[in-house]
C-alpha positions as CSV (number, residue, x, y, z in Angstrom):
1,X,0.0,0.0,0.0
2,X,1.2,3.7,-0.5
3,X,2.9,5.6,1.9
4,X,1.9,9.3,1.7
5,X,2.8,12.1,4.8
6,X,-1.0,14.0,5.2
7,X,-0.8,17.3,6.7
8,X,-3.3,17.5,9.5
9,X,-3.8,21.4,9.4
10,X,-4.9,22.1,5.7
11,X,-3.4,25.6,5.4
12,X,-0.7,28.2,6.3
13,X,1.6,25.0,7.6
14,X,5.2,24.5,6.8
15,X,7.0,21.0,8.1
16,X,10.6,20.4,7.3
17,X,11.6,16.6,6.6
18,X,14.7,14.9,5.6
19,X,15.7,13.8,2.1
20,X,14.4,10.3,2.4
21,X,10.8,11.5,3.3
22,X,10.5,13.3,-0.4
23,X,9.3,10.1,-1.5
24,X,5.9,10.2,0.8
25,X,4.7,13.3,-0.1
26,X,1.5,13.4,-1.6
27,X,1.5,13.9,-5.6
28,X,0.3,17.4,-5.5
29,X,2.9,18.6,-2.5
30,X,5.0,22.0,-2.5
31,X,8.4,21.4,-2.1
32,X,11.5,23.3,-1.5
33,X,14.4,21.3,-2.3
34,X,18.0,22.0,-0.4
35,X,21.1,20.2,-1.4
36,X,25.0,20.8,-0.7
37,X,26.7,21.0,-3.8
38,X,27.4,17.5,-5.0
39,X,25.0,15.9,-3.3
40,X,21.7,14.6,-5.4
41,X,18.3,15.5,-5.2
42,X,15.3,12.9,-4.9
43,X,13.2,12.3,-7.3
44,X,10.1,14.6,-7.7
45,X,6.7,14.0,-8.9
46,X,5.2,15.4,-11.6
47,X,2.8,17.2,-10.4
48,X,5.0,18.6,-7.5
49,X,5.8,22.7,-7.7
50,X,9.4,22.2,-6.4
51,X,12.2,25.6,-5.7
52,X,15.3,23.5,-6.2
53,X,18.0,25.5,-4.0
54,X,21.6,24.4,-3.5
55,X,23.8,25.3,-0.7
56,X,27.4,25.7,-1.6
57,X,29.0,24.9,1.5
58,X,28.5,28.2,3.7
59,X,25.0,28.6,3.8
60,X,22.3,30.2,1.6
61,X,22.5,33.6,0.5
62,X,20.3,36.7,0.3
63,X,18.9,36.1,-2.9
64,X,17.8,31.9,-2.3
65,X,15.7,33.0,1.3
66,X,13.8,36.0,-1.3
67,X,13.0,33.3,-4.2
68,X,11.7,30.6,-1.2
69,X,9.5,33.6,-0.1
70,X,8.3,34.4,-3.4
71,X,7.9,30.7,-4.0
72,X,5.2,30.6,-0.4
73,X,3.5,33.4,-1.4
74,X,2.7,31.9,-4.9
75,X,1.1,29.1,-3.0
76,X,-2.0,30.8,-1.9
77,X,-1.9,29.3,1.5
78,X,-1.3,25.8,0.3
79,X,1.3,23.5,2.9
80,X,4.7,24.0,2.0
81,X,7.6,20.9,3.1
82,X,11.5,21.9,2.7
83,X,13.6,19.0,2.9
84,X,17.4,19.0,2.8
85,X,19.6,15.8,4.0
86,X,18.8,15.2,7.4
87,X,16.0,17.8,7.6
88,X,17.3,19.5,11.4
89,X,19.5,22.3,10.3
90,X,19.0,24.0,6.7
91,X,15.4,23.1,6.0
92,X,14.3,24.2,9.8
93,X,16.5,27.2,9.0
94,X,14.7,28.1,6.2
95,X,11.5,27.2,7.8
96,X,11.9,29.2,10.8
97,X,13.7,32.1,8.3
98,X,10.4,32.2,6.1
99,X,8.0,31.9,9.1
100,X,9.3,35.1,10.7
101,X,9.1,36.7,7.0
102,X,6.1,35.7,5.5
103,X,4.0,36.5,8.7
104,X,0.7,34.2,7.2
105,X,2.5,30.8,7.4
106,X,3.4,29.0,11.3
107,X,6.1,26.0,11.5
108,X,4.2,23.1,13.3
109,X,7.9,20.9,14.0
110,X,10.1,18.7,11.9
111,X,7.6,16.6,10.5
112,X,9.1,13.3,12.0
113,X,7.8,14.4,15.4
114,X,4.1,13.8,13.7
115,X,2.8,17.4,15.1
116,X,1.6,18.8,11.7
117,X,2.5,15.9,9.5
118,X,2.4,12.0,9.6
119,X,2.2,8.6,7.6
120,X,-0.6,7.4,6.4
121,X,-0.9,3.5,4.8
């Protein structure tokens, strides 16, 4: 049966995952996507919108936090998940980053502690 991650509040929600949890979102999920250079991405639906944003070793400029925020405000208060490898430091960073900036949008917790997000079979 089919793994998918539902978000329990239906709006306004950001949860940050790690990598390997890519692969649960639902078809339809907003993504955005933080590597380190050399490292690869997962694969993406279809149907996903996805910001693809890489980190070149000393953390993401100016420029990457303005296009994620431009990215959540084209989502008309749809859920957002950023993901990078482990899905604790640069995806909560950005989380927390466009939380305090976008001033619509809350951060439940990493979604692995199941507050906003969990599995469903």
């Amino acid at each position: 049966m089919k793994k998918l991650i539902e978000v329990f509040r239906k709006r306004l929600g950001i949860s940050y995952i790690p990598k390997n949890y890519v692969k649960d979102l639902a078809d339809d999920a907003n993504i955005i996507s933080i590597i380190s250079e050399g490292e690869s991405r997962p694969a993406f639906k279809p149907n996903q919108k996805v910001l693809e944003l890489t980190d070149p070793g000393f953390g993401l400029n100016g420029e990457d936090h303005l296009r994620a925020l431009t990215f959540l405000d084209s989502l008309n208060g749809e859920n957002l998940f950023i993901h990078c490898y482990m899905g604790q430091i640069r995806s909560k960073n950005m989380a927390t980053w466009l939380q305090r900036n976008s001033k619509r949008y809350h951060v439940a917790c990493h979604s692995t502690d199941f507050c906003m997000a969990r599995l469903v079979r």
